[in-house]
C-alpha positions in Angstrom: -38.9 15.9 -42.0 -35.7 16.3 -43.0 -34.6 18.6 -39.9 -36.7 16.2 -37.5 -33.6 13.6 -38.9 -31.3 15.9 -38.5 -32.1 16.7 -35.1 -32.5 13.3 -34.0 -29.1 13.0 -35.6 -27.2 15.5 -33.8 -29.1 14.6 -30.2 -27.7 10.8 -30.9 -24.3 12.6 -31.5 -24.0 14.8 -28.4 -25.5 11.9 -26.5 -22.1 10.0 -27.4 -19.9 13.3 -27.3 -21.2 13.7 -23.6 -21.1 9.9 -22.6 -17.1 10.2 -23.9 -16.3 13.2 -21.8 -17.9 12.0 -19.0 -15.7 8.4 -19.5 -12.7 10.7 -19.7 -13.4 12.6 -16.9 -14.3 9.8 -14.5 -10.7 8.2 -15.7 -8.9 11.1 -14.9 -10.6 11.8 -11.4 -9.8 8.1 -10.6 -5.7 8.5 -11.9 -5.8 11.8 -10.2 -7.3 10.7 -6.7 -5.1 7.4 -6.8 -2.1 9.6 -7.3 -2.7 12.0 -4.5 -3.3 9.2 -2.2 0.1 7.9 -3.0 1.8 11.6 -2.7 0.5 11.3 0.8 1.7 8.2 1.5 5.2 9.4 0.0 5.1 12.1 2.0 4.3 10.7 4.9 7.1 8.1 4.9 9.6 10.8 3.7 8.2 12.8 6.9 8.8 9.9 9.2 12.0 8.9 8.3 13.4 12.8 8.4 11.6 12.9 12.0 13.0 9.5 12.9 16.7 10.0 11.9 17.0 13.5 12.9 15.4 12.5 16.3 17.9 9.7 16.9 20.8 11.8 16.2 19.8 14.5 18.6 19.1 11.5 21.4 15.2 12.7 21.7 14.1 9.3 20.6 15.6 7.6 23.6 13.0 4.2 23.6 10.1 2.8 22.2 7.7 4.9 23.0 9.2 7.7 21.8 9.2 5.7 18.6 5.6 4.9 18.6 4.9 8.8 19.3 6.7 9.6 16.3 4.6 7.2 14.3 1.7 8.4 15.6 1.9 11.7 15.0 2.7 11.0 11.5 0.4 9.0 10.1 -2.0 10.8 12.6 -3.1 7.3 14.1 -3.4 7.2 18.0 -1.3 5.3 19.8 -4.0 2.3 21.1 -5.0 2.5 17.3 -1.6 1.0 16.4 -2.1 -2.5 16.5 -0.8 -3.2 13.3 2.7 -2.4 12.9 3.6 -3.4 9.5 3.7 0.1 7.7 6.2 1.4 10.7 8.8 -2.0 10.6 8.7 -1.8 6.7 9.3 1.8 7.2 11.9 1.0 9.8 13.6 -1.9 7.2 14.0 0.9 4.8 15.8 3.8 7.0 18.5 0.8 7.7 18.6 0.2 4.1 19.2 3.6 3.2 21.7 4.3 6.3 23.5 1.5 5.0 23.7 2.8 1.4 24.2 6.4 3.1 21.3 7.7 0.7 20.4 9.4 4.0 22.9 10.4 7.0 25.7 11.6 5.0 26.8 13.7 7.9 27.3 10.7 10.4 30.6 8.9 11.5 30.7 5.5 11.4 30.1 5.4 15.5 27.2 7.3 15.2 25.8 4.9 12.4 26.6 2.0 13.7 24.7 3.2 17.2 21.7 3.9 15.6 21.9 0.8 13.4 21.3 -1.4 16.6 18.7 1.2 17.8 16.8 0.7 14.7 17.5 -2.9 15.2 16.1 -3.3 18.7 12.8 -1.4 17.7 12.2 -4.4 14.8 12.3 -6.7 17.5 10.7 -5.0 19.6 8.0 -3.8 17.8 7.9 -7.6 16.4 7.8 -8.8 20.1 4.6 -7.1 21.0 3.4 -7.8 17.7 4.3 -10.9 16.6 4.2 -11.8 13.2 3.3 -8.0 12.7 4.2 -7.8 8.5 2.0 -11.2 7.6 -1.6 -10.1 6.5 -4.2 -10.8 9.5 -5.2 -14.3 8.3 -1.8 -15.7 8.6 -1.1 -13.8 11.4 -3.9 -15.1 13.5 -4.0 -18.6 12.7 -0.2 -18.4 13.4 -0.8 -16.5 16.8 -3.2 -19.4 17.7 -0.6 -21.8 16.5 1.7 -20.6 19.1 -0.7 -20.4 22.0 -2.0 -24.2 21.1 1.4 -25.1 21.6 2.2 -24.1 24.6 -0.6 -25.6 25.8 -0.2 -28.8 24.5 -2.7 -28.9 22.0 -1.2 -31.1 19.6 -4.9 -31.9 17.9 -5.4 -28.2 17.6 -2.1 -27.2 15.9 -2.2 -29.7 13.4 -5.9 -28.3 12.5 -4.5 -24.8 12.2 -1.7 -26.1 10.7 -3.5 -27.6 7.6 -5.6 -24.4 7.6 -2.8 -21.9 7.2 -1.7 -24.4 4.4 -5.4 -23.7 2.7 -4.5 -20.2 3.2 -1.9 -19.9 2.0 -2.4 -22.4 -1.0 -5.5 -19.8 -1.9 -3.7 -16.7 -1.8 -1.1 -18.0 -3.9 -3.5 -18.5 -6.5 -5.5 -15.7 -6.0 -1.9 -13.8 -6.5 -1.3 -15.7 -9.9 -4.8 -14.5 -11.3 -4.1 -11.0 -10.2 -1.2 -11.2 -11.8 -2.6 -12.5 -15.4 -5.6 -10.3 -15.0 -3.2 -7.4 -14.2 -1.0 -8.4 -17.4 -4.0 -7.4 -20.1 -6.0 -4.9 -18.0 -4.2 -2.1 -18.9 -3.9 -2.4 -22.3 -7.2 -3.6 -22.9 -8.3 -0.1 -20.9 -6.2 1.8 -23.3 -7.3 0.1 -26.5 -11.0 0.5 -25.1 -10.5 4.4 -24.0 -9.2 4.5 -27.9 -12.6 3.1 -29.4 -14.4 4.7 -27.4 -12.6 8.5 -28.8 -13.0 6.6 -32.2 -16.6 6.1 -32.3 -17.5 9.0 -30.2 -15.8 11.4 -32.4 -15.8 10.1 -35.9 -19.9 10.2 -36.4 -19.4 14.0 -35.9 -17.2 14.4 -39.2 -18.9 12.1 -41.4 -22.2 13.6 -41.1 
């Protein structure tokens, strides 16, 4: 009878044992693929901007399709897949900002950085021209897109409806930003303090048997 309990004991033990390294392991494979995903998006804007700057100062990004090449073959999107430009002007904001600061470029003149400051310049707008409103998330952008094309036709009735939508919109994200942002402020240490019981409980029953 006795080594029935025992047994049972030990089988209720290893149960927990096994449920904790499997908790541990999916917590790790989560950090771990959440971090690589980032390293590739590090490297891929570190990649771009080397490509980007070094092609500018050798003159073999002449336009902007050169520009959307460059993109492409980066972030391994084709060209007619590029519809949302956002990554590449936020991309393009930050080469300025670091010319600028001459975190990179070191080795240009001030001619050469002013020339490719207003080439960096006229791709924003560009880019921004055949993608307007290309750095708002697509609700905004739409209803703002149909803004514009209401207006220039006259539709008064219709911008004033899209204009009181994008207000809802906007009005909902906003608070749907402010509960991420409380949830956000105790999920991780409600995580830890929860990974910590769980050790606690999983391991302690094995040395007070």
């Amino acid at each position: 009878m006795n080594e029935l309990v025992e047994f049972l004991m030990f089988k209720d033990y290893f149960s927990q044992l096994s449920m904790l390294l499997v908790s541990i392991s999916y917590i790790v494979a989560v950090y771990s693929m959440l971090t690589s995903a980032k390293k590739r998006r590090l490297k891929r804007k570190e990649k771009f901007i080397e490509t980007f700057i070094r092609g500018l100062s050798e003159n073999t990004i002449e336009n902007y399709d050169d520009l959307l090449n460059v993109y492409s073959g980066v972030t391994q999107l084709s060209v007619e897949d590029l519809t949302n430009k956002q990554i590449m002007n936020k991309w393009l904001r930050e080469v300025l900002s670091k010319l600028v600061n001459r975190d990179i470029g070191k080795d240009l003149d001030n001619n050469q950085l002013l020339e490719i400051k207003n080439k960096i310049t006229i791709y924003i707008k560009a880019n921004e021209s055949a993608f307007p409103f290309t750095d708002l998330p697509e609700t905004e952008r739409n209803i703002i897109n149909d803004i514009t094309s209401y207006n220039k036709l006259g539709e008064r009735d219709s911008v004033d409806r899209k204009i009181n939508e994008l207000s809802s919109v906007i009005i909902t994200r906003y608070e749907l930003q402010k509960k991420i942002e409380r949830l956000n402020k105790w999920s991780i240490p409600i995580a830890i303090v929860g990974l910590i019981l769980t050790v606690i409980f999983g391991v302690l029953p094995i040395f007070i048997r």
